[in-house]
N, C-alpha and C positions, 0 to 999 in steps of 0.2 A: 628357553622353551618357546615353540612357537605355536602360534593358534593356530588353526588354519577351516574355515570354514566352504562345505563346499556347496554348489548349488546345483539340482536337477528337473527334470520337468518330468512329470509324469499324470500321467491320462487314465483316471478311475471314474468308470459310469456304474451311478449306482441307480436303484427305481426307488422310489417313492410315491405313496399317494398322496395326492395336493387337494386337501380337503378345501374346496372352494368355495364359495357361497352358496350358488347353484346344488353343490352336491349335497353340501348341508341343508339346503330347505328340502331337495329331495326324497333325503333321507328321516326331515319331519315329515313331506307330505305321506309316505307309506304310513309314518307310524302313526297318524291321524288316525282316528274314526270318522265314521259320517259325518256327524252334528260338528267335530273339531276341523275337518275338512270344508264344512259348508261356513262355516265363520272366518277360517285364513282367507278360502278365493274370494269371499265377498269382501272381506280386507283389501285385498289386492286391486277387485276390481272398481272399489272408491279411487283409486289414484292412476285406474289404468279406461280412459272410456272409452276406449276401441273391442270391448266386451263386455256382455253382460253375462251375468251368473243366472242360470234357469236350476232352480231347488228339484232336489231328488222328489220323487211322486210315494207317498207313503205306502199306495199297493203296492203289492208285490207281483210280481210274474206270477209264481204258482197260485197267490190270490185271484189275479187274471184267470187264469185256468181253468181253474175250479169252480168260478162263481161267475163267467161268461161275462157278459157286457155289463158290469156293474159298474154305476158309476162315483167317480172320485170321490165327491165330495162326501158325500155319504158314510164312503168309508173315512175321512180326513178327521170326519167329527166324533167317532166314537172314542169315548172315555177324555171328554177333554176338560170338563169339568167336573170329576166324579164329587157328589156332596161328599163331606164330612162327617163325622160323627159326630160333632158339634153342633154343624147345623142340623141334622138328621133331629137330631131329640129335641132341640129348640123349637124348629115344626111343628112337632108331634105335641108340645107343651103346649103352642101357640093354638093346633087345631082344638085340642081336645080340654083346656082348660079355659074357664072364663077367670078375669082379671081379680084376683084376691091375692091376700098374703100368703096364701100357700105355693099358690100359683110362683109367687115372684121368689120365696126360697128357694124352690124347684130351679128358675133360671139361674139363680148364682151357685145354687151345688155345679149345676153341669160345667158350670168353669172351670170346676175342680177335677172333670174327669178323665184321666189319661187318656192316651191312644189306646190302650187296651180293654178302656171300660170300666176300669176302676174307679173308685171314690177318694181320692188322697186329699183328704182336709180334716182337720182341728175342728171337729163339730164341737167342741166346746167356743170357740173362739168364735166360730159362723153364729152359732147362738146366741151372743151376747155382742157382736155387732151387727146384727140386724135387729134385736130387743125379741126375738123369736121364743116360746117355751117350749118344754121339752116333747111338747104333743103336737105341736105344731111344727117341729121340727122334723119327729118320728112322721107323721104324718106327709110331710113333704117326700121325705127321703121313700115311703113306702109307695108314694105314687111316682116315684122317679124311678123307680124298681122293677113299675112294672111296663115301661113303655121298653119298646122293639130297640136293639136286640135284645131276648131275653139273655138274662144274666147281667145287663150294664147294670151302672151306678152299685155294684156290689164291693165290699169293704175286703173281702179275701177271697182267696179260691176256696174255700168253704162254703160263704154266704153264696158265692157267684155260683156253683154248681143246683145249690137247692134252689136259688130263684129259679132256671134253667127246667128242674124237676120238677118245682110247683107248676109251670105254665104249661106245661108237656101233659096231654089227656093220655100218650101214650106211655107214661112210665112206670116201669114196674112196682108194685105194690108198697111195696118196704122200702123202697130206694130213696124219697128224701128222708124219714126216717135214719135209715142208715148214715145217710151221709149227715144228719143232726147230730146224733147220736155216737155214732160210733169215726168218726172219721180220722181219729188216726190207728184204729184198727184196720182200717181199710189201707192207710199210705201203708204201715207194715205188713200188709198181707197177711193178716190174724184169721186167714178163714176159718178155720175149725172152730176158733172163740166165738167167730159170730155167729156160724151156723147153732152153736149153741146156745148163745145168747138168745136169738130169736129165734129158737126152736125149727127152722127149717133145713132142709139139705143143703149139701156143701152144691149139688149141682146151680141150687136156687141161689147159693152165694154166687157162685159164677155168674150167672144171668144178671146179677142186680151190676156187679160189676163191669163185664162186658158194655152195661147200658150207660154206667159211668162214666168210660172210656168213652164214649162216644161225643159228649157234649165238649163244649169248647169253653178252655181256661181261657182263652181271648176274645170276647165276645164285639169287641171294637175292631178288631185286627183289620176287619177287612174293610173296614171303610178308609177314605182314600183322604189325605189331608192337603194334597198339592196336585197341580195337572199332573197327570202320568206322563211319562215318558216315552217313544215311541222306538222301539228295535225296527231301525233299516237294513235289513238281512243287504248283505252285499255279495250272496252269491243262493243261488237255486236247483238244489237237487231233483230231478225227474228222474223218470223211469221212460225208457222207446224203445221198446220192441225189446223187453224184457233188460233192459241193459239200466245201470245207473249210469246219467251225463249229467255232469256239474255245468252250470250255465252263468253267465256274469249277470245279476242283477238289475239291465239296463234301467228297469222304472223307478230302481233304488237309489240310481247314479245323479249325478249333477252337473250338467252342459255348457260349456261355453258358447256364447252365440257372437263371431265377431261379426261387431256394424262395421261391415262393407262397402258398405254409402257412404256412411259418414267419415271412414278412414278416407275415400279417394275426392271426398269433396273438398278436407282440409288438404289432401295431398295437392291441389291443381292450387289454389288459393296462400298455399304456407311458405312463407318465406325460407332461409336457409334455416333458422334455429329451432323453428317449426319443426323443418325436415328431420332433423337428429331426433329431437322430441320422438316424431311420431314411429321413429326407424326404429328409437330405443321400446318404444312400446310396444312395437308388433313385437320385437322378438322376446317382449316377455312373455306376450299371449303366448307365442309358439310353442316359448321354452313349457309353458305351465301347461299346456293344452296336451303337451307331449309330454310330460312328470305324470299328466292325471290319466293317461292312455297306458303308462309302463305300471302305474301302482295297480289299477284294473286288468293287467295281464299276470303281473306278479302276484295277486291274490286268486287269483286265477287260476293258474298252474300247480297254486299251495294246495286250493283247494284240491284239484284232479287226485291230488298224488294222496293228500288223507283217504279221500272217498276211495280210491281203489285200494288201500292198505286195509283203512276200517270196513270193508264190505260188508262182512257180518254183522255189524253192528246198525249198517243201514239196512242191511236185506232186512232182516228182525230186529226191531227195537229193542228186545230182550238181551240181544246178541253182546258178548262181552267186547271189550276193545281189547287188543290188542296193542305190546309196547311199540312206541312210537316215538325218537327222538328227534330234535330239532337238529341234530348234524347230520340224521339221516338225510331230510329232507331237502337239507343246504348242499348235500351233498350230490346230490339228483338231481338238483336244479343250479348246481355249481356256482352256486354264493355263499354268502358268510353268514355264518350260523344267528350272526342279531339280525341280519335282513329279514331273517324268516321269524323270529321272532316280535318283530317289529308288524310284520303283514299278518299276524293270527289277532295278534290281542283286539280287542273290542271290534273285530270282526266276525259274520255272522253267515251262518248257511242255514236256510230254509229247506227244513224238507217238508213231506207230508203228516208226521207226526212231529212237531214242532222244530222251536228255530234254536241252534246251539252255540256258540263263542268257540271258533277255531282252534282255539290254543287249549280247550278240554279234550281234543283226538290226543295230545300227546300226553303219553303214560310209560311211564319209568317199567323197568323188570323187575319182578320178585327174586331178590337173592342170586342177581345176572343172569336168570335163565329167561328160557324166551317166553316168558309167563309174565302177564300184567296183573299188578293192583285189582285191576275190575274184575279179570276173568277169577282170582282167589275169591272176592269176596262175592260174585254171584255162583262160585261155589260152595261159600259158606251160607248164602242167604238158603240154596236149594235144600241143602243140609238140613237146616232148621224147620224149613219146610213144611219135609218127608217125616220129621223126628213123630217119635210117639208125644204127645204133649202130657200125659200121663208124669212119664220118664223124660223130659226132653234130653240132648247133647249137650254134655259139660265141655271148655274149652278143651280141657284137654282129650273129649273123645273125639272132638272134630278136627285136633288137631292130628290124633290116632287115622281118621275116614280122610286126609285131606292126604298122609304118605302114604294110604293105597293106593290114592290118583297121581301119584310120583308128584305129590306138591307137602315140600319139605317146606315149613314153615314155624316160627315158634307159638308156645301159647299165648305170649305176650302178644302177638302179631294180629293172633285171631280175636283175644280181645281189642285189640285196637279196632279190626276192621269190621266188627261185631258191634262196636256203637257208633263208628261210620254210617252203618247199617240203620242206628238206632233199633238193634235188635237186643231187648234185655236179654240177663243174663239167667241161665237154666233157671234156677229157683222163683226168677219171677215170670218166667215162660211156662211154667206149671198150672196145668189144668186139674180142676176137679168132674166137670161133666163128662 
């Protein structure tokens, strides 16, 4: 038996991509945001001194526009220190009280008060480590009650609605009442029991309620416990001669500025190792100067191709969107469908009724058809509308009103996009007035 082995040559070219350093920080620089943008080049530029990094300008172009010659700073400073809710009522203790024990109960409840305004503490336990009595205690907690906003320092959304009622000259008659009284008649929607209870109309129950609905379970919410954060829109929607044009951001962007002095002064002066030094450093500027030029085109063009898909929805801000996928886009712009995903997220277009996150234009199809998410459920919202509120649309009558608009949907669907909506459901959309 013999072996015989033989040998040939043969020549296959095949491609590959060669993920190199360079293409990988590229492909982080697109996916940056601003603020994570303005932190890598300033990284870079500690090790690189033939540039300096110039910070995007927190106006905006369409702020520019609108508000003419305004100047920076002005704007740089709003909301940069909003108070607290902490300090807010601390204030207000300090102006409005002079130095007693009641006084100083008052400052250690408010340590106990959530972000929302609540009172979460162990009043027994505050009680007996401070040697405090139960009047003195009441008495704290009743003037902690009633400092701005109203409803803080309340123990439940019960107590927090009635302070809210007490302080209000405008509420209707019966309504803290009611909410003493009667309040989980009210969470169950017992009209008819109350209106009997307290002998008036059901329309009068509606009006007490209506006014109930108005007040806010969060009476803390909106105070601000950290600087705010500021959205650098990195691109600008206008309107010229009737037309929408998507515009890059310039005041939003971030500069390179190379010292050109300083590079040719060490270049006449630098020996040879100098030289490599300083050769390896221009061409990182170049390389980066030219990454942060291609992420600013390619957000760019993402942008164009949304804005004229979604037109609608920027002619009228009412306007639905329109399905919209990320291969479409990749596909128009002949790249790979993460590049384009990469260039939407925590990027931002400014128009004239607010500023939006790129990556919310793209919207799936209802049931493959060329029907989006949005445009179902601002059909469902209209729906509800128009409805008698007497009688309002049960899911499944709108699901009945939505296949005369050739939009095949199921019931489950419309409740899903029904509390999307946060539009309750028929029985508690029932009016009595």
């Amino acid at each position: 038996m013999k072996f015989q082995q033989g040998y040939s040559q043969k020549q296959q070219q095949t491609q590959k991509l060669a993920m190199t350093q360079e293409l990988q920080q590229a492909i982080q620089i697109l996916q940056f945001n601003t603020e994570e943008l303005q932190d890598y080049v300033e990284t870079v530029s500690l090790e690189n001194p033939l540039f300096e990094v110039v910070p995007p300008k927190i106006q905006s172009d369409l702020m520019q526009m609108h508000s003419g010659a305004v100047k920076e700073e002005s704007f740089i400073q709003i909301a940069d220190h909003p108070v607290s809710l902490f300090e807010h009522l601390i204030n207000q203790i300090h102006l409005n009280y002079r130095e007693t024990f009641i006084r100083e109960i008052m400052l250690v409840l408010v340590e106990y008060i959530d972000v929302n305004g609540y009172l979460r503490v162990d009043e027994e336990e505050i009680k007996e480590e401070l040697n405090a009595t139960d009047i003195q205690y009441l008495d704290a907690l009743t003037l902690l009650q009633q400092l701005d906003p109203p409803g803080v320092g309340a123990r439940n959304l019960q107590e927090c609605l009635m302070l809210q009622t007490e302080q209000d000259d405008y509420a209707p008659e019966l309504a803290y009442l009611l909410i003493e009284e009667s309040f989980d008649a009210i969470a169950k929607r017992k009209f008819e029991q109350i209106a009997k209870d307290y002998q008036i109309s059901l329309a009068q129950v509606q009006q007490i309620l209506d006014y109930i609905r108005s007040l806010n379970p969060f009476p803390g919410a909106s105070f601000g416990g950290q600087d705010s954060n500021f959205i650098i829109p990195d691109l600008t929607l206008v309107r010229r001669e009737g037309q929408l044009v998507v515009l890059s951001n310039k005041r939003g962007q971030l500069r390179l500025n190379f010292q050109e002095n300083y590079f040719n002064r060490l270049k006449q002066q630098a020996d040879e190792e100098t030289k490599i030094y300083l050769k390896e450093k221009l061409q990182q500027f170049e390389w980066l100067n030219k990454t942060l030029g291609q992420r600013k085109d390619t957000i760019l063009e993402v942008g164009k191709i949304i804005v004229q898909h979604q037109a609608h929805f920027f002619e009228d801000k009412q306007g639905a969107l329109k399905p919209l996928m990320l291969k479409d886009v990749a596909k128009q712009l002949e790249v790979h469908e993460s590049t384009i995903s990469r260039a939407v997220n925590g990027k931002y277009i400014e128009t004239d009724f607010g500023v939006f996150e790129l990556r919310n234009f793209f919207v799936n199809k209802v049931n493959d058809e060329d029907t989006s998410a949005d445009e179902v459920k601002q059909l469902i919202a209209s729906l509800v509308e128009q409805e008698d509120k007497h009688k309002p649309l049960s899911d499944q009558k709108i699901v009945e009103l939505l296949a005369e608009k050739e939009q095949k949907i199921s019931r489950r669907t419309v409740a899903k996009y029904r509390d999307a909506l946060n539009i309750p459901s028929s029985s508690k959309r029932k009016r009595f007035d």
